[in-house]
Backbone as CSV, one residue per row, in Angstrom:
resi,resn,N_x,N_y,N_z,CA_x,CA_y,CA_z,C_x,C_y,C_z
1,UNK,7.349,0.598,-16.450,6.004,0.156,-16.089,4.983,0.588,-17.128
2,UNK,5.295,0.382,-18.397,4.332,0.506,-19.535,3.409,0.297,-19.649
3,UNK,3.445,-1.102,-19.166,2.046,-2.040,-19.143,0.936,-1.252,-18.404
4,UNK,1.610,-0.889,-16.912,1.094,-0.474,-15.710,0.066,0.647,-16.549
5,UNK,1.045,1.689,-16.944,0.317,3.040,-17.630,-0.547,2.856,-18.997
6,UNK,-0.481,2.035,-19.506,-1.289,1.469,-20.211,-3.087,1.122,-20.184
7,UNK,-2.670,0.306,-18.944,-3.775,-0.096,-18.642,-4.494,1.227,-17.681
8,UNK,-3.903,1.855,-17.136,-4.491,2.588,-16.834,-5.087,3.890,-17.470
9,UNK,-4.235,4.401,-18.784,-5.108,4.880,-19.827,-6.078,4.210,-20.774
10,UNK,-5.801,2.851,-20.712,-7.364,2.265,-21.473,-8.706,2.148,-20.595
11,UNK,-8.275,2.427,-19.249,-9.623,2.063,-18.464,-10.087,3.364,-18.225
12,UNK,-9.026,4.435,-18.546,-9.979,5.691,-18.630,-10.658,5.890,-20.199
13,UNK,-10.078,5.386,-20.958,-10.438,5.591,-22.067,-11.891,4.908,-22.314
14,UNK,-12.023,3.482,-21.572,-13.555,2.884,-21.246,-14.642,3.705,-20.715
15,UNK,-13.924,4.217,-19.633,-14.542,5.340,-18.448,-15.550,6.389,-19.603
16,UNK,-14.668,6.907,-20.125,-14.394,8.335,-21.308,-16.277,8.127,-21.478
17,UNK,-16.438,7.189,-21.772,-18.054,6.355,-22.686,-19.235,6.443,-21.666
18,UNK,-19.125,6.660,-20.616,-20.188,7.170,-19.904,-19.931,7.821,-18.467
19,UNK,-19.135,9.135,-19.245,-18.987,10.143,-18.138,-18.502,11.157,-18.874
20,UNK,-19.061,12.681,-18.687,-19.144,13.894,-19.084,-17.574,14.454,-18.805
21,UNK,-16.467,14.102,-18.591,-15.101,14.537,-18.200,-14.254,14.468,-19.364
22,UNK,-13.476,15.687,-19.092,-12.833,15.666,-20.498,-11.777,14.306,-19.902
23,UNK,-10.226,14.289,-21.207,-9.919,12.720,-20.792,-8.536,12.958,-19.871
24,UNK,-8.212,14.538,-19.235,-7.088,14.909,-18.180,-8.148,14.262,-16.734
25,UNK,-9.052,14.876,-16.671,-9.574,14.566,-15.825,-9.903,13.543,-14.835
26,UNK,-10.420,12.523,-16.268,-11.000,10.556,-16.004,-9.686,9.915,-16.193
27,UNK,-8.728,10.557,-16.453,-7.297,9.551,-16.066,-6.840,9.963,-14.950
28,UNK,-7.209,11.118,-14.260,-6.770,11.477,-13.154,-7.687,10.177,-11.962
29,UNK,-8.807,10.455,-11.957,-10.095,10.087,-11.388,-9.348,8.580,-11.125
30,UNK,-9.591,7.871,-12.607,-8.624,6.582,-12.776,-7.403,5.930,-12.339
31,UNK,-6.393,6.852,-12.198,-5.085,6.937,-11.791,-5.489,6.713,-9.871
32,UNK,-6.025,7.882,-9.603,-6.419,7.928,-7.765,-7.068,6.510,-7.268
33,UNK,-7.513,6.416,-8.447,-8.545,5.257,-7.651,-7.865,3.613,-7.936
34,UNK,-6.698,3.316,-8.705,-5.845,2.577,-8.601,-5.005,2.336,-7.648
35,UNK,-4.375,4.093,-7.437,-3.611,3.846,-6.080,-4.243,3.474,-4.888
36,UNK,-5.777,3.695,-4.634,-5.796,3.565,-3.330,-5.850,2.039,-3.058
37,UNK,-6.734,0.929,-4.408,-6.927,-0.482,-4.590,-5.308,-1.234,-4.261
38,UNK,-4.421,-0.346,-5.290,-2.637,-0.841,-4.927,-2.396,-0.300,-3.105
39,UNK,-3.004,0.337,-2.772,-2.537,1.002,-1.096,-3.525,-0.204,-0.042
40,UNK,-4.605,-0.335,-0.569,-5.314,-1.374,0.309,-4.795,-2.674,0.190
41,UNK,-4.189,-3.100,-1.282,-3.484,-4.432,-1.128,-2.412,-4.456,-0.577
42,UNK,-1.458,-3.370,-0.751,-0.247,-3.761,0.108,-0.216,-3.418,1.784
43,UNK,-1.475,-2.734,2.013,-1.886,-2.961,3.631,-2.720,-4.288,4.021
44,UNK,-3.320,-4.995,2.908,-3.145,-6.105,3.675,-1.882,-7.444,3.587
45,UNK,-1.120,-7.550,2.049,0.317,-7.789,2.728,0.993,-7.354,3.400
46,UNK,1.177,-6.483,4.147,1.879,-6.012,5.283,1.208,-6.022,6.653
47,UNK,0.334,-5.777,6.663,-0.463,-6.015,7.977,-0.019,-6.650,9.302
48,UNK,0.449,-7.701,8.269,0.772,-9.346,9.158,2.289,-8.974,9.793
49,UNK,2.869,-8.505,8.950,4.707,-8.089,9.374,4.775,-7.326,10.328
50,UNK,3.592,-6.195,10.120,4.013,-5.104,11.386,5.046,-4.172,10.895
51,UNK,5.459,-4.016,9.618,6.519,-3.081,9.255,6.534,-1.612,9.860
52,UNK,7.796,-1.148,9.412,7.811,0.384,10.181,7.426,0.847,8.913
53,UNK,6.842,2.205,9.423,5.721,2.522,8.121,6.532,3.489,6.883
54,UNK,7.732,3.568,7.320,8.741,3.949,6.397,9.184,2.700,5.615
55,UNK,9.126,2.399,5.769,10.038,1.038,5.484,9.199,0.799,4.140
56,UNK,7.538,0.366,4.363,6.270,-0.036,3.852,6.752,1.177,2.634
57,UNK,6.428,2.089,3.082,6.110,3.373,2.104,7.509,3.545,0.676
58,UNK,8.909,2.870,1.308,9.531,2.739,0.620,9.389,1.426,-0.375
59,UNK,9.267,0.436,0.082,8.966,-1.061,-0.743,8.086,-0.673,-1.469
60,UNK,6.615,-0.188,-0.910,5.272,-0.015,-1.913,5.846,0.976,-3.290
61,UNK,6.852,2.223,-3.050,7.066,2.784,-3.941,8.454,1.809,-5.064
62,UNK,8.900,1.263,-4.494,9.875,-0.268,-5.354,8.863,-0.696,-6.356
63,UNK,8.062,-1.003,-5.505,7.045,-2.179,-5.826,6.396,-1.726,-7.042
64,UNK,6.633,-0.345,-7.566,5.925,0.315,-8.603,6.643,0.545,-9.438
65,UNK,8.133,0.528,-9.379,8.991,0.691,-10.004,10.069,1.784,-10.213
66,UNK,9.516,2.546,-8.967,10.342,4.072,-8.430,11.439,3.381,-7.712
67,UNK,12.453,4.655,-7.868,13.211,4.367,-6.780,13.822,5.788,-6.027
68,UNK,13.056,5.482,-4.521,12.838,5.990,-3.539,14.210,6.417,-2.946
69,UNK,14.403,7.976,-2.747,15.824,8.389,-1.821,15.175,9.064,-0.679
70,UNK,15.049,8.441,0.234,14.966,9.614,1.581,16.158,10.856,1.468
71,UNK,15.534,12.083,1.576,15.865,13.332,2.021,15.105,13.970,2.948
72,UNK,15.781,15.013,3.949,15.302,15.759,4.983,14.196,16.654,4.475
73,UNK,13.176,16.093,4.748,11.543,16.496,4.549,10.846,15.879,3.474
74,UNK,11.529,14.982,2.681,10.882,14.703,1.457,11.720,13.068,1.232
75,UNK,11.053,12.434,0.231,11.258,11.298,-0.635,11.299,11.682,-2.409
76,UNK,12.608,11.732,-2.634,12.819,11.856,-4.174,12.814,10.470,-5.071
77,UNK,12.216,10.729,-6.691,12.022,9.395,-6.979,12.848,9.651,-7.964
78,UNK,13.928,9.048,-8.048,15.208,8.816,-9.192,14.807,8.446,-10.434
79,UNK,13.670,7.924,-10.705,13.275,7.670,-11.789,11.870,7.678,-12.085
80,UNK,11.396,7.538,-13.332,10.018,7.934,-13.706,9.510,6.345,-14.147
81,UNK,8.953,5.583,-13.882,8.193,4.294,-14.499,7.965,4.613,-15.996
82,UNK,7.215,5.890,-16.049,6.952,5.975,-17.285,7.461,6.928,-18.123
83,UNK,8.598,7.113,-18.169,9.876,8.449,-18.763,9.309,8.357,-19.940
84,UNK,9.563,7.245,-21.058,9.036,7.552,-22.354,8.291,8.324,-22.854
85,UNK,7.169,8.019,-21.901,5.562,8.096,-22.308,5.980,9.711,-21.905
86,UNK,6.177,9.815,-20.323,6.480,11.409,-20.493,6.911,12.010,-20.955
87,UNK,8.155,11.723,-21.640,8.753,12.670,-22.619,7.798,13.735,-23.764
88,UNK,6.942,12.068,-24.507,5.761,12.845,-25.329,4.907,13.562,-24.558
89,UNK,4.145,13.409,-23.606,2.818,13.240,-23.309,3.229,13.902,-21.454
90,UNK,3.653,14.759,-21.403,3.983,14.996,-19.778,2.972,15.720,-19.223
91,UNK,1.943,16.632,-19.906,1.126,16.873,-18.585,0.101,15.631,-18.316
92,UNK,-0.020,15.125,-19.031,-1.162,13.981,-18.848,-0.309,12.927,-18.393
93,UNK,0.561,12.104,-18.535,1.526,11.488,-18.038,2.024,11.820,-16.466
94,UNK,2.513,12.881,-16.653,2.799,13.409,-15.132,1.488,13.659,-14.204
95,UNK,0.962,14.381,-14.450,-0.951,14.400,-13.710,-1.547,12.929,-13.476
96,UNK,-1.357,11.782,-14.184,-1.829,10.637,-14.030,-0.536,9.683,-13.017
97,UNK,0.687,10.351,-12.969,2.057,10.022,-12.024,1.614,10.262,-10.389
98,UNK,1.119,11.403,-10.754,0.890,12.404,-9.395,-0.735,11.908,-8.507
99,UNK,-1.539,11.198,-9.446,-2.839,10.790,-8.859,-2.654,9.562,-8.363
100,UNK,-1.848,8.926,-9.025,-1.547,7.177,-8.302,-0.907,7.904,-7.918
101,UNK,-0.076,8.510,-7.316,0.696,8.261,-6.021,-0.292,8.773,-4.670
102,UNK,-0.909,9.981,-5.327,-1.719,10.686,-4.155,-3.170,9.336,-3.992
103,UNK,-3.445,8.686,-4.268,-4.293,7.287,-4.351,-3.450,6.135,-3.358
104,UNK,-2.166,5.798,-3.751,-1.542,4.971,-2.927,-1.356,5.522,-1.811
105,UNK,-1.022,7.118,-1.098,-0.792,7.199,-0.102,-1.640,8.021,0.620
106,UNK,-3.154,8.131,0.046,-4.055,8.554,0.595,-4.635,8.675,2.090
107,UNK,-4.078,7.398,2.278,-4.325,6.950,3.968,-3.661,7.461,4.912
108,UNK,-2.378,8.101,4.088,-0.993,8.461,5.337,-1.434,10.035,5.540
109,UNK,-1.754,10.610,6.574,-1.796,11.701,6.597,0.353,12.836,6.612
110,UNK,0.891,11.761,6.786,2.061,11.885,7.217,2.898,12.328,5.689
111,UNK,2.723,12.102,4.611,3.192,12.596,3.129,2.061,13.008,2.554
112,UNK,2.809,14.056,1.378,2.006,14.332,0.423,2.542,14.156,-1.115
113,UNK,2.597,14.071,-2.124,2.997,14.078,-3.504,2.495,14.830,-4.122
114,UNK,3.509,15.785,-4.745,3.469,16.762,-5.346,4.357,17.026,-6.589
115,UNK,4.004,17.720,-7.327,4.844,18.279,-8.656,5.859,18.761,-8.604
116,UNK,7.047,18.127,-8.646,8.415,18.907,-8.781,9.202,18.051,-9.702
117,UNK,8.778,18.816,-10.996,9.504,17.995,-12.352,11.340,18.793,-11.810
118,UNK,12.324,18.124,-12.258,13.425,17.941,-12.196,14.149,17.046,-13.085
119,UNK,14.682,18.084,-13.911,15.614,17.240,-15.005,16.253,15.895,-14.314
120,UNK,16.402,14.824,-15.136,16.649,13.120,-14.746,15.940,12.438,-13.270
121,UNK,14.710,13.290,-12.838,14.124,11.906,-11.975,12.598,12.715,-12.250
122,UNK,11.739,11.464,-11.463,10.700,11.486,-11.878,9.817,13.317,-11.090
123,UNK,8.714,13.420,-12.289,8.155,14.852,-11.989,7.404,14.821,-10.601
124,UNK,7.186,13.310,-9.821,6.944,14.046,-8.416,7.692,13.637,-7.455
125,UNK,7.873,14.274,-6.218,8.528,14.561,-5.054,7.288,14.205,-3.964
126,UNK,7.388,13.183,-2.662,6.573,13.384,-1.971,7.283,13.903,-0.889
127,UNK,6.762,14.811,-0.418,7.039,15.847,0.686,6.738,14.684,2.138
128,UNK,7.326,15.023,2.977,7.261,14.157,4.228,6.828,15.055,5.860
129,UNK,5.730,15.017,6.294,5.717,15.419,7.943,6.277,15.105,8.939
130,UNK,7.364,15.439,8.859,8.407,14.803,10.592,8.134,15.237,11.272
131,UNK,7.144,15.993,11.518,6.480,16.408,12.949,5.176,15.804,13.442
């Protein structure tokens, strides 16, 4: 998802031009505020289905180019969209991983996404509330 991360470091990089933030920051800012625009569109394609909200939470993360393993308390993502880019560039890469996701699933009080780099899948883990 190159493109994806792309565009989302050039629109912070626009941002950069009239706002006092260094550029970890306004890609973060940038990154959150994508996911939630990607979280409001795929609540209103789904809306209509009525999906189980697992179900949703797994497709929406497809839909980005992760791929999603349910485990007991958590969702692991087997892969990184943007591995390359992280390889060079991982705290800013990973910090801008971790804000779109916490943006897309802003609404769910039920997960959270968090930092747990792990050799061969992607650096976040969203933690899950089964209670």
């Amino acid at each position: 998802r190159y493109e994806f991360a792309a565009g989302l470091l050039a629109e912070a990089i626009v941002h950069l031009e009239t706002s006092n933030d260094d550029i970890e920051t306004t890609v973060s800012k940038v990154a959150r505020k994508k996911g939630r625009v990607a979280a409001a569109t795929q609540r209103a394609a789904t809306e209509a289905q009525r999906k189980d909200p697992e179900l949703e939470l797994t497709e929406a993360l497809e839909g980005f180019g992760y791929e999603p393993e349910r485990r007991p308390g958590s969702i692991v993502l087997h892969n990184c969209p943007f591995h390359s880019l992280a390889s060079s560039f991982r705290d800013l890469v990973c910090g801008m991983n971790l804000e779109f996701l916490a943006g897309l699933l802003a609404d769910r009080e039920d997960v959270a996404p968090t930092l747990d780099p792990q050799e061969g899948r992607c650096c976040v883990t969203i933690q899950l509330d089964d209670g």
